[in-house]
TORTISE-559059 format. One line per field, with one value per residue (C-alpha): z, y, x; chain. Coordinates in Angstrom, 1 decimal. Each point is the difference from the previous one (the first is absolute). Layout:
! residues N
c3 = Z, ...
c2 = Y, ...
c1 = X, ...
chain = A, ...
! end
This chain:
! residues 130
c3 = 11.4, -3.8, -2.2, -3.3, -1.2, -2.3, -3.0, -3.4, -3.2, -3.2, -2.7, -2.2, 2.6, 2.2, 3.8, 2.9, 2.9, 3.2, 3.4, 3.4, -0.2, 3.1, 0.8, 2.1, 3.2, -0.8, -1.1, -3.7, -2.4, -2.3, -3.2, 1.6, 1.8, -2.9, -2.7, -3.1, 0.1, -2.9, -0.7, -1.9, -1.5, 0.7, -1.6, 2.5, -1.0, 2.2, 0.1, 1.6, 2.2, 0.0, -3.9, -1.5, -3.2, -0.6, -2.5, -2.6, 0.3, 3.6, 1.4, 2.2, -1.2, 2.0, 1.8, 1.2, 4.3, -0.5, -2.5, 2.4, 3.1, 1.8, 3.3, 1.8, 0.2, -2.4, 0.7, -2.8, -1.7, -1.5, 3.1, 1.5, 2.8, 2.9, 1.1, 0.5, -3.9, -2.4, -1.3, -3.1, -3.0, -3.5, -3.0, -2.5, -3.6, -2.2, -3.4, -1.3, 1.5, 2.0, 3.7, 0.4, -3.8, 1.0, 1.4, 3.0, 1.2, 3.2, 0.1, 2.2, -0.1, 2.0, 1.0, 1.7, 1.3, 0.8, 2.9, 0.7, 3.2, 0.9, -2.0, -3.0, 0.7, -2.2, -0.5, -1.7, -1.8, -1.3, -3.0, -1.8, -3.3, -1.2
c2 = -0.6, 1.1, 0.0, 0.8, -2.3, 1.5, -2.6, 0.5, -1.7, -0.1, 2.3, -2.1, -2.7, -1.3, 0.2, -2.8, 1.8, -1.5, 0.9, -1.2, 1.4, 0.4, 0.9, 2.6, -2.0, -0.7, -3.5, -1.6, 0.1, -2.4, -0.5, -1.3, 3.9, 1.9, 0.2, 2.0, 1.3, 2.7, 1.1, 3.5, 1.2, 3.7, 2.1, 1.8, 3.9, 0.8, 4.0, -0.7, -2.6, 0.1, -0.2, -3.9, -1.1, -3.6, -2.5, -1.0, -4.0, 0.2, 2.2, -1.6, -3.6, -2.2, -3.2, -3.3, -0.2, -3.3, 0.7, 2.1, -0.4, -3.4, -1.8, 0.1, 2.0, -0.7, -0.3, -1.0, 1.4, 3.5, 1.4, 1.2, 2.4, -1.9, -3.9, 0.7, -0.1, 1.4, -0.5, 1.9, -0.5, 1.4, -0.1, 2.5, -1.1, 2.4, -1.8, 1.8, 3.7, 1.0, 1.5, 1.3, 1.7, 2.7, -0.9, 2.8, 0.5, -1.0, -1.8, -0.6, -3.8, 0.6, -3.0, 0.2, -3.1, 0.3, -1.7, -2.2, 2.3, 3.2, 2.5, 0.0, -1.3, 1.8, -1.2, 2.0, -0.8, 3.0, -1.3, 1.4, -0.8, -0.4
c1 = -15.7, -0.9, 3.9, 0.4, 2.6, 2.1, 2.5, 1.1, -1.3, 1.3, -1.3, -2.8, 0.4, -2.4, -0.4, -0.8, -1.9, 0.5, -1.6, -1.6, -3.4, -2.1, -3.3, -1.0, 0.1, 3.8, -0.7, 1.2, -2.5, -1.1, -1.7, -3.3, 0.3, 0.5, -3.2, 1.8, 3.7, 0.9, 3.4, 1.6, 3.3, 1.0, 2.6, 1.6, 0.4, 3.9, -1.2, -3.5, -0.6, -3.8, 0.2, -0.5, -0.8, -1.7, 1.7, -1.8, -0.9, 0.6, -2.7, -3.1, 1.4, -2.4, 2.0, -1.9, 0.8, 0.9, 2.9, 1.3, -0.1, 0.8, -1.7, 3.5, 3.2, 2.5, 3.3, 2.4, 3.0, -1.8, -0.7, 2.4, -1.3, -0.5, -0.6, -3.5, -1.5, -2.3, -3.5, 0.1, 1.9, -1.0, 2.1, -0.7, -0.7, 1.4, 0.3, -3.3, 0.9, 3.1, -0.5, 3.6, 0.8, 2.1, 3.2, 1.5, -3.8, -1.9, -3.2, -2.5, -1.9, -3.1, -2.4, -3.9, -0.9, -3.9, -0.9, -2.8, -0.3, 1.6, 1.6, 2.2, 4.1, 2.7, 2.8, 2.7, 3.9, 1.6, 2.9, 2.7, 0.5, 3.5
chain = A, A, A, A, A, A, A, A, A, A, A, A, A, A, A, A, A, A, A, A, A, A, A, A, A, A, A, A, A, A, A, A, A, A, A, A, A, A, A, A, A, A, A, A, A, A, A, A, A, A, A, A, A, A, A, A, A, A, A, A, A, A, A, A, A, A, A, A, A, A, A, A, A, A, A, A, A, A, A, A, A, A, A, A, A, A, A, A, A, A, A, A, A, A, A, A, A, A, A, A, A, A, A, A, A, A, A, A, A, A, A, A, A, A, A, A, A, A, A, A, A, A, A, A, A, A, A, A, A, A
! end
């Protein structure tokens, strides 16, 4: 089942993605699975959904698999969804350029992670800035 998780984030702040990636046969991924993973910031346009506008310093940012991803499930104190974990965690570093500048708008994070095998995995967080 593909969600789109949607949380809040502070206007100019930074952003900790969390998920429980799997692969297409349904089974956690790892970094040894996953050859490049790239990650973008949308602006959300309220009036038109298919309308998104890339943020500057956070638009085909490259991330190393082994950053992100982990061997096993997590389960500590962030996530809260279930007792079952994630695999995926990615804080955003927004001391250079913000992701999230305009506080009362939605944003779409987007990540490709590029397979060894098989096709390309989104995985997708929309956020409201406040």
């Amino acid at each position: 089942m593909n969600t789109e998780p949607f949380g809040t984030v502070f206007k100019n702040g930074s952003a900790t993605c969390l998920a429980r990636i799997v692969g297409h046969d349904a089974q956690p991924i790892d970094a040894g699975d996953v050859a490049q993973i790239e990650y973008s910031v949308y602006l959300l346009d309220a009036r038109d959904p298919d309308s998104r506008s890339a943020v500057a310093g956070h638009d085909g940012e490259t991330l190393l698999p082994a950053d992100v991803l982990f061997d096993t499930l997590v389960t500590d104190d962030l996530w809260t969804r279930d007792d079952v974990g994630y695999n995926f965690r990615h804080a955003m570093d927004v001391s250079t350029d913000h992701a999230f500048a305009i506080a009362g708008r939605d944003y779409l994070v987007e990540y490709r992670l590029s397979p060894y095998a098989g096709q390309v995995i989104l995985a997708r967080f929309r956020l409201h800035a406040i």
